[in-house]
N, CA, C and O atoms as a GROMACS GRO file, in nm:
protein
  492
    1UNK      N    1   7.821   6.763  -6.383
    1UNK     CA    2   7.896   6.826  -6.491
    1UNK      C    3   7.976   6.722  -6.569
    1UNK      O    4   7.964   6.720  -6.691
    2UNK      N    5   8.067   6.627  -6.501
    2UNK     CA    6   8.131   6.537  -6.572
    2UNK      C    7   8.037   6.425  -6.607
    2UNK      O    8   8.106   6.335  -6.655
    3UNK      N    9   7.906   6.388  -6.603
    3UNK     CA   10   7.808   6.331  -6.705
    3UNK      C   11   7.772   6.357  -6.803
    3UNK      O   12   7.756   6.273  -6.892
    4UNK      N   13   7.741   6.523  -6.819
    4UNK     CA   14   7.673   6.601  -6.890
    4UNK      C   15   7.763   6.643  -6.961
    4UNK      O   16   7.869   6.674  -6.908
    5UNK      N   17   7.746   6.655  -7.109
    5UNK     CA   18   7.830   6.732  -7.209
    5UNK      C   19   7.796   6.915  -7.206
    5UNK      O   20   7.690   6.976  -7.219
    6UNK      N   21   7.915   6.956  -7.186
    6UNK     CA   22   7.862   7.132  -7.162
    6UNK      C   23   7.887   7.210  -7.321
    6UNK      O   24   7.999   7.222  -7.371
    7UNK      N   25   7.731   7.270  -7.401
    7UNK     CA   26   7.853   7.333  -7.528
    7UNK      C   27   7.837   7.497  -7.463
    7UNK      O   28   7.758   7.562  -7.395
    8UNK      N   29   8.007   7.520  -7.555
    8UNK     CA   30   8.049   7.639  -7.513
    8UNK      C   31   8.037   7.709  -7.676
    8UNK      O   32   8.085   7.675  -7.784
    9UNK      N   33   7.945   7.826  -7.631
    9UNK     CA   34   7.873   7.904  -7.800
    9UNK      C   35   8.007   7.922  -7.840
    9UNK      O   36   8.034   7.866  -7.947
   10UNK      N   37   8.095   7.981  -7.789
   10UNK     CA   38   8.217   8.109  -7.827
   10UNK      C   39   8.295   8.018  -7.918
   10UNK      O   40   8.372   8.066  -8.002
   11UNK      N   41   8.272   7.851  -7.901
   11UNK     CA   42   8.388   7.772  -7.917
   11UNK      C   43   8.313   7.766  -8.086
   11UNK      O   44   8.355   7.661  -8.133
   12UNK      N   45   8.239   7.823  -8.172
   12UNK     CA   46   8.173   7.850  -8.297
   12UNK      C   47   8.202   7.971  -8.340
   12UNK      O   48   8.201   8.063  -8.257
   13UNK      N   49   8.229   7.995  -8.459
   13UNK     CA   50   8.240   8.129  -8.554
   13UNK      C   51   8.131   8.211  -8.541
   13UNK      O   52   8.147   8.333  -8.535
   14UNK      N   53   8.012   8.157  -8.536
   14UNK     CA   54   7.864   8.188  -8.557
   14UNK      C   55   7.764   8.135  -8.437
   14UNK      O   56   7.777   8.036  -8.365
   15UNK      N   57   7.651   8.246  -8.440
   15UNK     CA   58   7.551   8.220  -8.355
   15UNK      C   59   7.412   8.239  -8.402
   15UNK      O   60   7.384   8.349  -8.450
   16UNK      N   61   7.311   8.136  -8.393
   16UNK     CA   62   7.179   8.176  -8.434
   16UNK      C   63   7.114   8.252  -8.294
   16UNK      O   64   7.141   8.215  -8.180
   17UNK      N   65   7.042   8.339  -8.319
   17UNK     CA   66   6.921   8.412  -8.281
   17UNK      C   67   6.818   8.412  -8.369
   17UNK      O   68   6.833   8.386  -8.488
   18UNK      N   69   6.652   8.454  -8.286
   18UNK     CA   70   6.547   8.419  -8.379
   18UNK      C   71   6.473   8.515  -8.240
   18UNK      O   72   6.500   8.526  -8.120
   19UNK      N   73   6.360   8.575  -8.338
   19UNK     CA   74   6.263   8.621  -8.251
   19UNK      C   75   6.101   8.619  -8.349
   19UNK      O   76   6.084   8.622  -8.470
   20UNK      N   77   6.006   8.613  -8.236
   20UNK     CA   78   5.874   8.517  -8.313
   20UNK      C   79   5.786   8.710  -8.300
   20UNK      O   80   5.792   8.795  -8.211
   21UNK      N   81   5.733   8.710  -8.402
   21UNK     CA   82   5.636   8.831  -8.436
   21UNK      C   83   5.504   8.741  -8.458
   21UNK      O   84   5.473   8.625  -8.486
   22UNK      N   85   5.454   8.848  -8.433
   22UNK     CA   86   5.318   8.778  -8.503
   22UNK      C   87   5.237   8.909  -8.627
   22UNK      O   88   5.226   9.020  -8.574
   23UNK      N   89   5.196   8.904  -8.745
   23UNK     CA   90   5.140   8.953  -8.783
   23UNK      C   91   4.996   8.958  -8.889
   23UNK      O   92   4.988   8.865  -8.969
   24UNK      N   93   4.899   9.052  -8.890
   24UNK     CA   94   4.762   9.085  -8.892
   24UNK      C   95   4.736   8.936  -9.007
   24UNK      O   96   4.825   8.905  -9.086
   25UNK      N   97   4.596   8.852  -8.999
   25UNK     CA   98   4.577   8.784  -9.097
   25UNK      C   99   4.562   8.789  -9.212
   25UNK      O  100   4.562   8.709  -9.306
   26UNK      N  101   4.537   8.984  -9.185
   26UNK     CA  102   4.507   8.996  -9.343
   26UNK      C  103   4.616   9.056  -9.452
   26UNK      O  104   4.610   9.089  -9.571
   27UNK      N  105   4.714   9.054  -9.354
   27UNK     CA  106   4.867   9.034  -9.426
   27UNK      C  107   4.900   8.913  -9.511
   27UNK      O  108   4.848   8.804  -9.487
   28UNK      N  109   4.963   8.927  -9.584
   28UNK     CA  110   5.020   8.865  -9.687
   28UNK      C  111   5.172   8.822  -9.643
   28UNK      O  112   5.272   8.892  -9.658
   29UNK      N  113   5.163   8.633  -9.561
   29UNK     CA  114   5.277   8.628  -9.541
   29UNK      C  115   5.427   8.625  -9.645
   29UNK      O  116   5.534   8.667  -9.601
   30UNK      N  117   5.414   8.579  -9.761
   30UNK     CA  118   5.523   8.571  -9.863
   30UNK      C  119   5.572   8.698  -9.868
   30UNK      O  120   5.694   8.709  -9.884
   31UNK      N  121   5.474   8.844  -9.855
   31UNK     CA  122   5.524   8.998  -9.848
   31UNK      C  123   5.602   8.962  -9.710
   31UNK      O  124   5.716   8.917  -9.714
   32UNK      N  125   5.559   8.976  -9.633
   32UNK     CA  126   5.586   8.979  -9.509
   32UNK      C  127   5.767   8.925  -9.488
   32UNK      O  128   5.860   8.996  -9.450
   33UNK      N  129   5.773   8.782  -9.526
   33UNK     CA  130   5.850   8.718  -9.562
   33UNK      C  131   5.968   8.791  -9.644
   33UNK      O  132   6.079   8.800  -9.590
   34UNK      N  133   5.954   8.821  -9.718
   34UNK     CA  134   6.028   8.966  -9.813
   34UNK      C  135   6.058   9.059  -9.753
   34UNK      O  136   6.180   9.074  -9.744
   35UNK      N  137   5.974   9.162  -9.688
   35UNK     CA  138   6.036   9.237  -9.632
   35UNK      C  139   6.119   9.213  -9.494
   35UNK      O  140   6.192   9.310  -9.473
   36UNK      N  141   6.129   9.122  -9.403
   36UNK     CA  142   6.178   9.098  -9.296
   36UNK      C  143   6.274   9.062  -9.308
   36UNK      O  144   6.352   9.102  -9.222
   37UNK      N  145   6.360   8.925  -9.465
   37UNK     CA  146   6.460   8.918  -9.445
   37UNK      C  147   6.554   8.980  -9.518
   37UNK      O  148   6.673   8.951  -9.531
   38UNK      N  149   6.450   9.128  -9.597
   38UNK     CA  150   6.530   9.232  -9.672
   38UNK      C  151   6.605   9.327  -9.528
   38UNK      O  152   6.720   9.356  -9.493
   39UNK      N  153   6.491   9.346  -9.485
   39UNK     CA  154   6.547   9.417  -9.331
   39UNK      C  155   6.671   9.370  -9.227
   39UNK      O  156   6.762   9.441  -9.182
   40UNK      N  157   6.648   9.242  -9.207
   40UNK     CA  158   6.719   9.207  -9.128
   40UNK      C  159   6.877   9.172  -9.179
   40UNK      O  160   6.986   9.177  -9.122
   41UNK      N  161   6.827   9.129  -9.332
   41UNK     CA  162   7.044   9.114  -9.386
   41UNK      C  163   7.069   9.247  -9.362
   41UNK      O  164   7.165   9.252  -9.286
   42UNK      N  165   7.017   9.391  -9.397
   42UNK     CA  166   7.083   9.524  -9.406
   42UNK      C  167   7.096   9.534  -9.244
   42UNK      O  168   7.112   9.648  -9.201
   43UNK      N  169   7.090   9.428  -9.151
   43UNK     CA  170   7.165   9.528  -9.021
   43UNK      C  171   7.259   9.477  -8.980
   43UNK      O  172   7.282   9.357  -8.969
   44UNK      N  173   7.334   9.582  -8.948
   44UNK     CA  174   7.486   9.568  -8.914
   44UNK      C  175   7.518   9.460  -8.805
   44UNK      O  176   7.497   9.474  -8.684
   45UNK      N  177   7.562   9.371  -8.853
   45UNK     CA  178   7.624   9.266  -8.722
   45UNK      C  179   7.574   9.135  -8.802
   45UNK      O  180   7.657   9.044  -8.801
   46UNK      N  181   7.494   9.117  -8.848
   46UNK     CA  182   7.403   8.995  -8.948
   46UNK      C  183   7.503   8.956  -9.043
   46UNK      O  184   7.553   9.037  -9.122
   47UNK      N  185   7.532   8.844  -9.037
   47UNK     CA  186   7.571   8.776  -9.097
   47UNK      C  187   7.514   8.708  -9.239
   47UNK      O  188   7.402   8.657  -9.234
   48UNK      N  189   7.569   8.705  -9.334
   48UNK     CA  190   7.524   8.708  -9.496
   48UNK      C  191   7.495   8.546  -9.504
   48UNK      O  192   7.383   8.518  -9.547
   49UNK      N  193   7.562   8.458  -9.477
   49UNK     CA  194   7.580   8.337  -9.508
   49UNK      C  195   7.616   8.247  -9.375
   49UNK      O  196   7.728   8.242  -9.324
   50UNK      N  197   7.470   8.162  -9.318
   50UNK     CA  198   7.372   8.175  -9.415
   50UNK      C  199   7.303   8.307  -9.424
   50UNK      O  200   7.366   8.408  -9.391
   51UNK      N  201   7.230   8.313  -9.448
   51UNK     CA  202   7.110   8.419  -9.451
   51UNK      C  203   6.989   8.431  -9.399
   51UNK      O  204   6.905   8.343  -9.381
   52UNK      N  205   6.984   8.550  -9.376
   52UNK     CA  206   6.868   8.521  -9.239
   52UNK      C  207   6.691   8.456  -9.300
   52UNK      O  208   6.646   8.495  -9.408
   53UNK      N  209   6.640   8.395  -9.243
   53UNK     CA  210   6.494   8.318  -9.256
   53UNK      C  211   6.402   8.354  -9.186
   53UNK      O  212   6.408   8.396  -9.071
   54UNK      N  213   6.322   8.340  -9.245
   54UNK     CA  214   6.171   8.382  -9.186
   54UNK      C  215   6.086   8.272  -9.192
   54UNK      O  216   6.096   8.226  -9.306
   55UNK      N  217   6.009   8.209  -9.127
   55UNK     CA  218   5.966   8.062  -9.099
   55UNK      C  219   5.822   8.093  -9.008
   55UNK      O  220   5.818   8.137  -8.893
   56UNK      N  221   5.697   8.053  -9.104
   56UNK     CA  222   5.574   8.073  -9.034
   56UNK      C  223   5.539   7.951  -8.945
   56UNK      O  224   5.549   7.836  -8.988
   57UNK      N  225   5.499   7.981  -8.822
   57UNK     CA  226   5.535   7.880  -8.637
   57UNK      C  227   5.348   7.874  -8.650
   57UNK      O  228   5.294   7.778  -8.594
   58UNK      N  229   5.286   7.944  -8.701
   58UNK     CA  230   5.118   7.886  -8.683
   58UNK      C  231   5.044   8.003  -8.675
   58UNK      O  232   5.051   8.093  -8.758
   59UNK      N  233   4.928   8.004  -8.518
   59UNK     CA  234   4.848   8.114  -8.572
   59UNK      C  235   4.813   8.171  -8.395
   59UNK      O  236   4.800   8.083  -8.309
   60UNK      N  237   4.803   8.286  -8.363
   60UNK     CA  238   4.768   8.341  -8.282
   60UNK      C  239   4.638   8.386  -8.248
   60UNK      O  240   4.541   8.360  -8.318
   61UNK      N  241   4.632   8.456  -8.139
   61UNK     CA  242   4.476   8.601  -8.137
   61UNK      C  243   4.503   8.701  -8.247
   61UNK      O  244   4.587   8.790  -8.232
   62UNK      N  245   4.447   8.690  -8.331
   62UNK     CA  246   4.456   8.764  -8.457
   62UNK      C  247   4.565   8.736  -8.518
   62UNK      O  248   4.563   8.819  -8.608
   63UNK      N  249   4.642   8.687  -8.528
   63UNK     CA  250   4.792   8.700  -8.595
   63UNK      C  251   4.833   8.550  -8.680
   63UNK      O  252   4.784   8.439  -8.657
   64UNK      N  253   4.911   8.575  -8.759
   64UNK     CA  254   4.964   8.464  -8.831
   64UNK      C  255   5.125   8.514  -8.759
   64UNK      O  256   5.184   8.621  -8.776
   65UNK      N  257   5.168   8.394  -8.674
   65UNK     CA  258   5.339   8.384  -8.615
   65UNK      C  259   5.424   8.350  -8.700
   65UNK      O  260   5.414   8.245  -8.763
   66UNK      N  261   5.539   8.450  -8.716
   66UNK     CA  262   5.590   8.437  -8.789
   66UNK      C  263   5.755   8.400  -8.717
   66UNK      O  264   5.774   8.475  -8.620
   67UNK      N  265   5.849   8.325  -8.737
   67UNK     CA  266   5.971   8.317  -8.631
   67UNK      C  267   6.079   8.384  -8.737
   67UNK      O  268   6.077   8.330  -8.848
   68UNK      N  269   6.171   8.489  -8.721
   68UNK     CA  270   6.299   8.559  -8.817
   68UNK      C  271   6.408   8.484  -8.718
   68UNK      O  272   6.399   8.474  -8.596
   69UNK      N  273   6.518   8.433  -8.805
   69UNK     CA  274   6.614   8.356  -8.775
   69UNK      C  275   6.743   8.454  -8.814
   69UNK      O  276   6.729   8.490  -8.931
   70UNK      N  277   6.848   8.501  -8.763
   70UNK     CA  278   6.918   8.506  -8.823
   70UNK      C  279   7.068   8.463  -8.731
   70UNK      O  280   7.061   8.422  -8.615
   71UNK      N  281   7.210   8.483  -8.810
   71UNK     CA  282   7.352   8.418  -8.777
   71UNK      C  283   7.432   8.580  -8.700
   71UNK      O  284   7.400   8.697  -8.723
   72UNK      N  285   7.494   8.549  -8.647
   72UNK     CA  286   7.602   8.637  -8.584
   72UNK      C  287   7.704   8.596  -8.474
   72UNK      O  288   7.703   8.493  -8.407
   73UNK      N  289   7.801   8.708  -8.470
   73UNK     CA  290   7.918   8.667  -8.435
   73UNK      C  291   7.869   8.590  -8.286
   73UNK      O  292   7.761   8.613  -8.231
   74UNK      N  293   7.948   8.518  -8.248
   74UNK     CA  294   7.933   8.417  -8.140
   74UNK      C  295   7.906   8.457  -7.967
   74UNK      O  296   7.868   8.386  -7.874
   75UNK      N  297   7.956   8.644  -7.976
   75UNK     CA  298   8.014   8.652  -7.822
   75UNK      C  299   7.826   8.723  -7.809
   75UNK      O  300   7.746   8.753  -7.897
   76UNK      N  301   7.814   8.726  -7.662
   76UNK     CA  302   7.687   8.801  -7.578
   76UNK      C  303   7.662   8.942  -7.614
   76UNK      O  304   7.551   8.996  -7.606
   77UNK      N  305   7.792   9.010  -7.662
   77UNK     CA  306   7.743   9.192  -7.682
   77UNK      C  307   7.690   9.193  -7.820
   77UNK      O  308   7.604   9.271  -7.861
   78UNK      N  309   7.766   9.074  -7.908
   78UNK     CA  310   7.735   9.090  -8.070
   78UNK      C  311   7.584   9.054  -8.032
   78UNK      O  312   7.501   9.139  -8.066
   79UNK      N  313   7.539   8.942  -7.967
   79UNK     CA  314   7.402   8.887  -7.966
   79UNK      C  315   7.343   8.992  -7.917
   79UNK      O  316   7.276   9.038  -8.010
   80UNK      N  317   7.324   9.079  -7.790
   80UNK     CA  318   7.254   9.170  -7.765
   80UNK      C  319   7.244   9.298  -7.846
   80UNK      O  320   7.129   9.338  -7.865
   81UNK      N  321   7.345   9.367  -7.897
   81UNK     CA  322   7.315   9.468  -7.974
   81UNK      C  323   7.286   9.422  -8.148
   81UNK      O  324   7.242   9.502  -8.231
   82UNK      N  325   7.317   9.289  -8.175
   82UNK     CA  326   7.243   9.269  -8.334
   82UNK      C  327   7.099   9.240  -8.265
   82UNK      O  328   7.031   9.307  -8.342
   83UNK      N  329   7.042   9.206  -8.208
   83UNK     CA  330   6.883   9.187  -8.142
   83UNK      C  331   6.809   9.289  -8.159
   83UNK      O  332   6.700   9.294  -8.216
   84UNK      N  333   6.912   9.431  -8.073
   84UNK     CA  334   6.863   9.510  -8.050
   84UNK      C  335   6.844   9.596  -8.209
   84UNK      O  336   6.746   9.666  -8.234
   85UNK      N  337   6.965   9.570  -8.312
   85UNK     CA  338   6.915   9.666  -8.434
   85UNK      C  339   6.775   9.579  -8.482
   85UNK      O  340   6.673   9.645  -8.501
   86UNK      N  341   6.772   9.444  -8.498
   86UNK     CA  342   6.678   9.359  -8.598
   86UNK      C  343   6.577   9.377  -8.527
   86UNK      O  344   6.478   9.350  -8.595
   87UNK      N  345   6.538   9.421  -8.382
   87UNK     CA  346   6.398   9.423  -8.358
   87UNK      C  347   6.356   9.585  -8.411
   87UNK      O  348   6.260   9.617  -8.481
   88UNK      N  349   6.458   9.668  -8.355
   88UNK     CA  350   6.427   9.827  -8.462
   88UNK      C  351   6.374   9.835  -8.635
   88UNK      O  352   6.288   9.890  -8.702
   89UNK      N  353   6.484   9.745  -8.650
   89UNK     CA  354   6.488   9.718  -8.816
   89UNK      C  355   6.333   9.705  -8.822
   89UNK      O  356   6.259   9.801  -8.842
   90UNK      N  357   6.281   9.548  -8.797
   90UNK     CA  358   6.170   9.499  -8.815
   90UNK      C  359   6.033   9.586  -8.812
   90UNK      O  360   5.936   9.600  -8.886
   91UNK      N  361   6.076   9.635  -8.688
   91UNK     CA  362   5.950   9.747  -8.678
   91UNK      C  363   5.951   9.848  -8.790
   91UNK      O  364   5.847   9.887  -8.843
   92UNK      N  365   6.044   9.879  -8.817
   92UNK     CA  366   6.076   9.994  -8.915
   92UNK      C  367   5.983   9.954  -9.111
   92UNK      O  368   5.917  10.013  -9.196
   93UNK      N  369   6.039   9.820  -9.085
   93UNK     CA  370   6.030   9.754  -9.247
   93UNK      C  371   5.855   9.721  -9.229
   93UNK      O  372   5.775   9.730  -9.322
   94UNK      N  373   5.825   9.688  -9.110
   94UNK     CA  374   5.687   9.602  -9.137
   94UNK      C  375   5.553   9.727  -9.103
   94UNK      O  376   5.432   9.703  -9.108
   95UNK      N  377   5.611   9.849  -9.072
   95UNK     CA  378   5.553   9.999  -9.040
   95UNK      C  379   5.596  10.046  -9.192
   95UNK      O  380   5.494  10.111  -9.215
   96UNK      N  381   5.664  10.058  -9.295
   96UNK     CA  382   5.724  10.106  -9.399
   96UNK      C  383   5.608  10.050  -9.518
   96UNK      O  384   5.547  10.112  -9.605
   97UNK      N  385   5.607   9.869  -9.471
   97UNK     CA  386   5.543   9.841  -9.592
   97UNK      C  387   5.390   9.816  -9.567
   97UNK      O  388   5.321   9.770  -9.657
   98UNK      N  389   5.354   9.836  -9.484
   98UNK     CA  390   5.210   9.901  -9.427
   98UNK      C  391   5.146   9.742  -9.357
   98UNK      O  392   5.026   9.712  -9.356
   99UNK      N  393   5.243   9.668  -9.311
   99UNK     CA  394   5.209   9.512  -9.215
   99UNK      C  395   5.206   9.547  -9.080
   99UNK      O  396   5.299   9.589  -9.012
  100UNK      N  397   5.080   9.524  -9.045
  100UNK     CA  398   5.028   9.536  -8.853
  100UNK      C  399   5.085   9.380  -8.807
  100UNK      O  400   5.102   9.278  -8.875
  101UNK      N  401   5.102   9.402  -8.693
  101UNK     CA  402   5.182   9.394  -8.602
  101UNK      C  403   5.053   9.397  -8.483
  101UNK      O  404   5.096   9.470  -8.393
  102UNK      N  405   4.937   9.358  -8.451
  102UNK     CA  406   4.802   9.390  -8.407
  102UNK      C  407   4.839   9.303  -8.287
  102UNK      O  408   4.895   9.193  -8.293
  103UNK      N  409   4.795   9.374  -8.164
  103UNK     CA  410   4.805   9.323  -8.063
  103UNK      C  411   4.696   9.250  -7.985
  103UNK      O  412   4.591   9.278  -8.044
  104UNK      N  413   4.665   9.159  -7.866
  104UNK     CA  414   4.529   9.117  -7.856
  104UNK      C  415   4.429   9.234  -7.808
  104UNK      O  416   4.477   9.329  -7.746
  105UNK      N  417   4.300   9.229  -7.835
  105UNK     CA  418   4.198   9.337  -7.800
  105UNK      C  419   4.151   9.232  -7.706
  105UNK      O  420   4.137   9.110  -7.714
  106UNK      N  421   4.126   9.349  -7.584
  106UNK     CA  422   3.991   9.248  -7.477
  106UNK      C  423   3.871   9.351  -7.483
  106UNK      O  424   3.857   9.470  -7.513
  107UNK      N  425   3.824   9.289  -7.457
  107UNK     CA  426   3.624   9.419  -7.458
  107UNK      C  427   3.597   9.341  -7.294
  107UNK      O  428   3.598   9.232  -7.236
  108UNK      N  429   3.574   9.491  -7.274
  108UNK     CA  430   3.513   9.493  -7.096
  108UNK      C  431   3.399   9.558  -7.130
  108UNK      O  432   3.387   9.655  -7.206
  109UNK      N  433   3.290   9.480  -7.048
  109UNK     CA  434   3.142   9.515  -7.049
  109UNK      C  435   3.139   9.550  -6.875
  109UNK      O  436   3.178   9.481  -6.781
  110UNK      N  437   3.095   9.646  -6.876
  110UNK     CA  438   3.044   9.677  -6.734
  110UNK      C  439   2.904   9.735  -6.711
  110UNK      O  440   2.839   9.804  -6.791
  111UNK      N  441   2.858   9.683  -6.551
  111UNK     CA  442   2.712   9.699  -6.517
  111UNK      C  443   2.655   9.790  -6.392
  111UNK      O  444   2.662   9.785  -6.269
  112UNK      N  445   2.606   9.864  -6.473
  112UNK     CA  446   2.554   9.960  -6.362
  112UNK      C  447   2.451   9.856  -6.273
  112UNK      O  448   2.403   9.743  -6.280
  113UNK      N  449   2.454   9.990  -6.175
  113UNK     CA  450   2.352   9.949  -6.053
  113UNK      C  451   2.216   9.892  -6.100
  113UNK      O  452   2.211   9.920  -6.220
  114UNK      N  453   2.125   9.838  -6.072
  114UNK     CA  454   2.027   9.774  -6.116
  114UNK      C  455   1.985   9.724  -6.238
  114UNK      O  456   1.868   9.695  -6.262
  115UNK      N  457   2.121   9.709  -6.352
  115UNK     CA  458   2.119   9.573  -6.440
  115UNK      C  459   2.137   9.433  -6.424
  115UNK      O  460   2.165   9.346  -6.506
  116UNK      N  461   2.113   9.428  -6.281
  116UNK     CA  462   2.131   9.251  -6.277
  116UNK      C  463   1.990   9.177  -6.326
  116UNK      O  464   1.994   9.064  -6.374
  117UNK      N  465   1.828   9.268  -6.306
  117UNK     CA  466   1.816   9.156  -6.391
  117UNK      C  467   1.735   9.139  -6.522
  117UNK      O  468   1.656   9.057  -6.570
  118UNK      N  469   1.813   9.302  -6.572
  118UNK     CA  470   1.813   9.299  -6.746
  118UNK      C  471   1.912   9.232  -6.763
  118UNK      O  472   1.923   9.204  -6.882
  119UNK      N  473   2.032   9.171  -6.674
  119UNK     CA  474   2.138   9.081  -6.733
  119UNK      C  475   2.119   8.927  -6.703
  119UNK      O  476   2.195   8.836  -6.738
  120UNK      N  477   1.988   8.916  -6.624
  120UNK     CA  478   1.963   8.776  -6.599
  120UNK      C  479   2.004   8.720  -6.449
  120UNK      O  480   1.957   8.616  -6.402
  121UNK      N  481   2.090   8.799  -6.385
  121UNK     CA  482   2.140   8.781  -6.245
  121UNK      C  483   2.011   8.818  -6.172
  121UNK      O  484   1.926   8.907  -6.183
  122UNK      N  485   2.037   8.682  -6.071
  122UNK     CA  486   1.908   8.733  -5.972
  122UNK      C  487   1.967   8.754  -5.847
  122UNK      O  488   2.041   8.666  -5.803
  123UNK      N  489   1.942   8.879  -5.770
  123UNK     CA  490   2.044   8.869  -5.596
  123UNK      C  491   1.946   8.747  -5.566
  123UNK      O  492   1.954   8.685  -5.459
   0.00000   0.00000   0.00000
């Protein structure tokens, strides 16, 4: 401990939080972009200045990642319950302006009894 420098959040006015979405490719990130950090200034606890950001992190299973940044008060309850409106919010704004939110698909193939060797398996 006395090597290591310890920071203490509380000892700041402000706190960043950020949470990473991912959404459909065939979304339009600059919309996307628009509506998320229209959503996220209107919730209560968000801090105006700076202002919250939306910052595209790359590309997923189907998805273009998107990371929303925003400021708030410094203590653990402000951080947990502004989280908790901006992930509501988000869903709300990106369901409103018709942006999926597409989760990964897996495809299961299954084999009946004596397709092993229409499938090429030999016992």
């Amino acid at each position: 401990v006395l090597a290591n420098p310890i920071d203490v959040y509380t000892a700041y006015d402000r706190r960043r939080s950020s949470i990473d979405i991912g959404i459909d490719y065939a979304a339009d990130p600059d919309e996307a972009d628009r509506v998320l950090v229209e959503a996220v200034t209107a919730v209560d606890g968000v801090r105006y200045d700076p202002a919250p950001v939306v910052l595209a992190r790359g590309f997923g299973d189907g998805t273009t990642l998107l990371q929303v940044r925003w400021w708030h008060d410094p203590d653990l309850r402000s951080e947990n319950h502004t989280r908790d409106r901006v992930v509501r919010a988000i869903k709300r704004a990106l369901d409103q302006a018709g942006i999926d939110m597409p989760s990964p698909e897996i495809k299961l193939t299954t084999a009946q009894a004596g397709d092993a060797d229409r499938l090429g398996d030999e016992p």
